[in-house]
N, C-alpha and C positions, 0 to 999 in steps of 0.2 A: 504493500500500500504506500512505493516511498510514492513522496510527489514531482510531478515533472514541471520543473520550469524551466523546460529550452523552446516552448511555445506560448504564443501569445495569452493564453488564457492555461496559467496554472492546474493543475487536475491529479486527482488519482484514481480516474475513472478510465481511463485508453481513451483517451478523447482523439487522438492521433490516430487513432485505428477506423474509427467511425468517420466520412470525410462528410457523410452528409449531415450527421450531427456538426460537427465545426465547424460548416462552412455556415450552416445557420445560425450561431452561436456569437461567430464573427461579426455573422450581418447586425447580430444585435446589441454586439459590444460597441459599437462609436456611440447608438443611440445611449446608451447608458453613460461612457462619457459626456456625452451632449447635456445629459441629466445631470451629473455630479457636478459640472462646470457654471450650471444657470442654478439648479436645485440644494447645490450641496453648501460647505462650509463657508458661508460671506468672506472674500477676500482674504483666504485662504490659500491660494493655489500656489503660491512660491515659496509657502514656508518649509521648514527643513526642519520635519516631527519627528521626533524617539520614538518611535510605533513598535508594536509589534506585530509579527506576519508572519503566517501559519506555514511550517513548514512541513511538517509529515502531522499524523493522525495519532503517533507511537502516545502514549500516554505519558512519557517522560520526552523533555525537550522536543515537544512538539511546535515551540515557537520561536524563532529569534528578534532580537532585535536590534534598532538601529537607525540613523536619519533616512525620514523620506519623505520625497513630497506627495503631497496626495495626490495627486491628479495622476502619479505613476506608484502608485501602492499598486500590488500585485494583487488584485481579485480573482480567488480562485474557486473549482469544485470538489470540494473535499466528503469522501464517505467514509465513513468507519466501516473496519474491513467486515465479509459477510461474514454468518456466521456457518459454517456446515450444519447441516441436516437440524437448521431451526424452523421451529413449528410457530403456529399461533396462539397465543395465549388466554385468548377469553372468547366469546363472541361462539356464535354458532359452529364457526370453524372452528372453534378449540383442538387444537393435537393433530391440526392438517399444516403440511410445509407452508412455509411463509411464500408470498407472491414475488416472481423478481418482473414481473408485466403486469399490466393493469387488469383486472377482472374485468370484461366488457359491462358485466351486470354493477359495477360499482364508480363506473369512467368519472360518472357526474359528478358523485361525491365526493370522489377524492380527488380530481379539480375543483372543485369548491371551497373543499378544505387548504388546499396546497395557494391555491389564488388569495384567501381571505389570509392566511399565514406573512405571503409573499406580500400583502399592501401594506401588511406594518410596517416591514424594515426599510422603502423609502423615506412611507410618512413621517416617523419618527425622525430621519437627517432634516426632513424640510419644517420641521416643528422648531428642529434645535439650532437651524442655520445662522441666524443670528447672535448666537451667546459668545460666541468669541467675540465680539467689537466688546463686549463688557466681562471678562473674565476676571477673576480674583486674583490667580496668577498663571503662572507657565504652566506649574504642574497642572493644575484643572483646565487648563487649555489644552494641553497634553492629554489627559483623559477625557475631555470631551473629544475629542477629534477620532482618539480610539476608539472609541464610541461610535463613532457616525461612519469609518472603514468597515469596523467590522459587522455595523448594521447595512450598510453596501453588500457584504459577501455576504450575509443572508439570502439578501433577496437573488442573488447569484445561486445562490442553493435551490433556491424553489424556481427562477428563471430556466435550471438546468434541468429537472423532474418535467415542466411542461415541456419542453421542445425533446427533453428525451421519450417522453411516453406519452403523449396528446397531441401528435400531426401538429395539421395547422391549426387547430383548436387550441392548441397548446401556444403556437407560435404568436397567437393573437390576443392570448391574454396576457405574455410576455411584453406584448408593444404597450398594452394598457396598463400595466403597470407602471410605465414610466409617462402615463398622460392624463391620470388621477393627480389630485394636488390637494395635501391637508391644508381641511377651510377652506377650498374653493366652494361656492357655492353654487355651481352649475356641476363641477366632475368631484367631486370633495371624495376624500379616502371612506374606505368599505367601513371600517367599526368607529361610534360614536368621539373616544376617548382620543385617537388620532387625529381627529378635527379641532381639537383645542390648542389653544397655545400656549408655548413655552415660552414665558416671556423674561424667564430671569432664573437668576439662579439657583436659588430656594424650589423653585416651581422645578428643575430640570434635576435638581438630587432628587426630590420627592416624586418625580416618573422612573427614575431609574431604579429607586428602589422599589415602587409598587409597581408601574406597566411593566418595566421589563421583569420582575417577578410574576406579574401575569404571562411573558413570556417562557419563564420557566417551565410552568407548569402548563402549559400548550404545548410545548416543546416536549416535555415528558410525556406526555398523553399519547402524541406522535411518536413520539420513539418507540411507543410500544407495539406501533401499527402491524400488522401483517402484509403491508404492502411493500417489502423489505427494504428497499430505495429509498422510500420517506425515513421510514426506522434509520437507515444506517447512515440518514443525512441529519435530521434534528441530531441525531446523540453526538455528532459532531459539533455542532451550534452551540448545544451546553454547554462544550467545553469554552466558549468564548463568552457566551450569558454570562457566566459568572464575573466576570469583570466587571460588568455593567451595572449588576446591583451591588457591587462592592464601592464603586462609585458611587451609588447612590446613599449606602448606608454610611459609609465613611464620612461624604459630603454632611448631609445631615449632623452627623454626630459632633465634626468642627464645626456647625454654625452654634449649636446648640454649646458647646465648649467655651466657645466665645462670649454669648451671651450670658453665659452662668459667671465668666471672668467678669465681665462688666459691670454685674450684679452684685456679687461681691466687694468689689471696689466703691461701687457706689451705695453701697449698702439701700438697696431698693428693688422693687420688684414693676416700679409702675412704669409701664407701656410710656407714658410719655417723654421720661428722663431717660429711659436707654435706647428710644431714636433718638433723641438731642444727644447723644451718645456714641452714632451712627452703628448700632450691633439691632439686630430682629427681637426684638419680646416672643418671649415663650408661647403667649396665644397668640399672637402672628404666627407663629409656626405650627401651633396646634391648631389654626383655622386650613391652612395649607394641607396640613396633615388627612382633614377630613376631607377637602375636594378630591386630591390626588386617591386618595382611599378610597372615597366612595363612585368616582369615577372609573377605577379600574374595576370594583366590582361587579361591574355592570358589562365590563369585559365577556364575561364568562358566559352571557344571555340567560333567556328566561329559566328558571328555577324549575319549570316543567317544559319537557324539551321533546316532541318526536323525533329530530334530526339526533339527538344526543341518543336517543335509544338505536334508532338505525344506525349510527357509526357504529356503537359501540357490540351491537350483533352481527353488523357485517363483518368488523375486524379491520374495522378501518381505524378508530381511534381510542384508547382506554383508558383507562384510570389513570392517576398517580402513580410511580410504582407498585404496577397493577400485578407482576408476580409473586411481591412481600404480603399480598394480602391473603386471609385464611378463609376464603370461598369458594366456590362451586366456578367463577368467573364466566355464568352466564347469565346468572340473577334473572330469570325468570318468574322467582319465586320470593327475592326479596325486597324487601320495605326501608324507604327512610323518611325522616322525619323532614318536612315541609314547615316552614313559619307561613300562616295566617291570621288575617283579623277578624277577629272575632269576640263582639261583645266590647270596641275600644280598645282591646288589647291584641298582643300577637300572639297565637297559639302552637304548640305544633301539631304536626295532621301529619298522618304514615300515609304515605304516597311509594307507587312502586318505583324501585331504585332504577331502573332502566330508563325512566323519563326522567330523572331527579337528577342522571349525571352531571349536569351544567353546578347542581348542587354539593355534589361532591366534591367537585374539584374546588369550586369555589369556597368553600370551608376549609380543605387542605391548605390553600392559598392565604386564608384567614390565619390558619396554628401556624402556617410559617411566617407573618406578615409580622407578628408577635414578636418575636425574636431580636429583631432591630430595633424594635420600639422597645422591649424592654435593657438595649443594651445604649439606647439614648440615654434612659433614667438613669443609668447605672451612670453617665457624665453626670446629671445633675444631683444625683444621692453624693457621689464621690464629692462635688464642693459643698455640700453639707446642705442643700437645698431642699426644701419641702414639695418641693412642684412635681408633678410628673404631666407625661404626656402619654393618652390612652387611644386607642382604636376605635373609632365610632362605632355603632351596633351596623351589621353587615345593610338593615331596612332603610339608614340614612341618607338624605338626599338619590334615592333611583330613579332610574329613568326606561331601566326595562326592566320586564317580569308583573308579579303580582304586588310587588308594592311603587311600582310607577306611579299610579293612583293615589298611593298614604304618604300621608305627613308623617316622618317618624323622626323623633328626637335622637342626639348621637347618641344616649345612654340607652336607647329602643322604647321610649313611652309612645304609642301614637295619640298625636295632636291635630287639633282643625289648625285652618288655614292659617286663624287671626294669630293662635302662638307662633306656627309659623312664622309669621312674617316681624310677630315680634322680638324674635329671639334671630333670626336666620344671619345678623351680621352679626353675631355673637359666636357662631359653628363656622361663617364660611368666611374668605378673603371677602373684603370690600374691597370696590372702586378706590379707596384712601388705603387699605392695607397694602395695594398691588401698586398703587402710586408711591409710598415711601419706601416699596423692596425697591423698588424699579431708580428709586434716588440713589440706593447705596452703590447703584452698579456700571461701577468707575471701573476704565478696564487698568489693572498691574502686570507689568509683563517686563519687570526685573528681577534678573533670577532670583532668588529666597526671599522675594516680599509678596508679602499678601492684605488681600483689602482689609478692614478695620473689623469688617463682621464676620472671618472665619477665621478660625486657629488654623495653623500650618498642623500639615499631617505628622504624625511620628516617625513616619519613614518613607523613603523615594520609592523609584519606579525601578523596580529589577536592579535592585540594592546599589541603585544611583544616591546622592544627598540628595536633601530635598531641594537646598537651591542649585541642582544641574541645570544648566540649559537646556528645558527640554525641549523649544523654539527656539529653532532660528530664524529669525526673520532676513527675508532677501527683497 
């Protein structure tokens, strides 16, 4: 599985071998430059990035690194090697071999899936294209950028699935990928949460820690597929996800450092002295907390799902680490608990688990979302501080499923409109919270200095210091 880079398009798939795959492949690689160069990182294109880039699949040094500029980052198609005589794991097919061609009876779906996969990872560079003109420093310019490469060879990953196994069906949702625009309002990106914007940098830790955690577990779900191409191309991606919420959890946790220093010093907790302060207040960041949060939940679709029970018996898409689990893995026959309103409150209701997957996962997505948020408080318990910052209830702010419809508080009470409306700039950023981040965001782009509101991390990039150059600017 080493990888070949003495062609133009990186691979450890024999892309060499196949001419009518490459030549189409080709055809669609300038259009994707055409895209990075108008869509990708603002003013960008001459700088000289510490990146890293994928070299083999091998689980040990599988990445080097080293200056590049992006516009010549090597985008490649990487799969994790197959596996011999592997079967299916759940789903009707259970203990029949795994697919390496599409099922003719399944084409739609799993274009569907692969399509809806593949509009994240532009959306997301054209969400965050602008955070470099205001970066804090090198290094989180440096990690953003990594970011938005390696959210490039995503969609590289699912680009290469359509033209490898859906003709021109394939080849035409490839072109439309690069002709969607998050927030357009005429061609706007497929899932709700990629239409919003990142407008700073509070706002772009808190996607990287929850959406691309929603990518996690999308990515897992797909790993597990029985259409072994997808499988053996997500479990690759993961190895690169994980950067991205480590970004985001890190970020967070220096903003939140920063502000507990400030606090400290100034011996105060009130919102107004630590902006004249210039560092975020803790419910500034706990309003942030609940958008990003409750917007990604909504990621996961309706809480009752036909399409979620057809993946999931076709063998198209499954669980969380769907083999560590102690069932039958075709749940036919089993139940899980649903939240509904009922009587002003939210109750649960046992719904069969095959329509409820969208619920499944969404709850796994929930216990791990936990983790970060409790390793924030651990900064603020550490300076002796009373505060913490919690997870709204999953009902808060929705926009799809069965609580689209309810007003539910972030502690889960549900409320009519008028608390609504009278509490909701108490839960969410205001107009004035998004206008004072948006002040602190002065760009620093001197090696070891950083803006006023984030602490410098504990340690570099691939045991660089912290103040390396990790820009150079030409």
């Amino acid at each position: 599985m080493d990888v070949d880079y003495s062609g133009r398009i990186p691979n450890n798939v024999g892309l060499a071998d196949d001419r009518a795959l490459q030549r189409a492949l080709l055809h669609w690689q300038p259009h994707f430059v055409e895209w990075w160069r108008s869509m990708g990182p603002d003013g960008a294109l001459m700088h000289d990035v510490y990146l890293r880039t994928a070299v083999s699949v091998d689980r040990d040094g599988w990445a080097q690194f080293g200056y590049v500029r992006m516009p010549d980052y090597r985008w490649g198609i990487f799969l994790n090697p197959a596996q011999p005589d592997a079967v299916i794991h759940f789903g009707a097919h259970k203990g029949e071999p795994v697919w390496h061609d599409v099922p003719g009876e399944h084409r739609a779906n799993l274009r569907r899936i692969i399509v809806t996969q593949g509009d994240t990872e532009p959306a997301s560079v054209e969400q965050q294209r602008h955070l470099g003109n205001t970066c804090p420093s090198l290094y989180d310019l440096r990690n953003l950028y990594q970011v938005n490469v390696e959210e490039g060879r995503h969609l590289w990953a699912m680009v290469y699935l359509l033209h490898r196994h859906f003709g021109r069906d394939g080849r035409e949702e490839a072109e439309a990928l690069l002709t969607r625009r998050s927030g357009d309002a005429d061609h706007p990106r497929i899932l709700g949460a990629f239409n919003e914007k990142t407008p700073d940098w509070l706002a772009f830790f808190m996607f990287t820690y929850f959406t691309d955690r929603d990518g996690k577990f999308q990515l897992c779900a797909l790993a597990e597929s029985g259409f072994a191409p997808l499988a053996r191309t997500t479990q690759f991606m993961l190895t690169e996800e994980a950067h991205h919420m480590f970004v985001g959890e890190s970020g967070v946790s220096r903003v939140v450092q920063r502000t507990c220093q400030a606090m400290i010093a100034l011996k105060t907790d009130d919102p107004a002295q630590l902006r004249e302060a210039g560092v975020i207040d803790l419910p500034t960041i706990q309003r942030y907390l609940n958008f990003h949060y409750s917007v990604t939940v909504d990621l996961f679709g309706a809480d009752r799902s036909s399409n979620a029970a057809i993946f999931y018996t076709s063998g198209l898409k499954g669980r969380f680490e769907e083999t560590k689990r102690a069932d039958d893995h075709v749940l036919q026959d089993a139940g899980y608990p649903l939240l509904a309103a009922s009587g002003g409150k939210l109750v649960a209701q046992e719904a069969p688990m095959l329509n409820a997957l969208n619920e499944v996962l969404r709850d796994d997505f929930a216990k791990d979302s936990v983790g970060g948020v409790g390793r924030w408080n651990k900064v603020i318990e550490k300076a002796g501080l009373p505060q913490r910052l919690v997870l709204p209830h999953k009902a808060f702010n929705r926009r799809i499923g069965s609580f689209a419809e309810l007003r539910v508080s972030p502690g889960g009470e549900v409320i009519d409109d008028a608390a609504w409306q009278a509490n909701v700039d108490r839960w969410l950023p205001t107009v004035a919270d998004r206008a004072f981040v948006a002040s602190l965001m002065g760009r620093v782009v001197e090696p070891g200095k950083f803006a006023s509101w984030i602490a410098p991390p504990s340690i570099g990039i691939n045991r660089q210091p912290v103040d390396f150059e990790y820009v150079r600017f030409n």
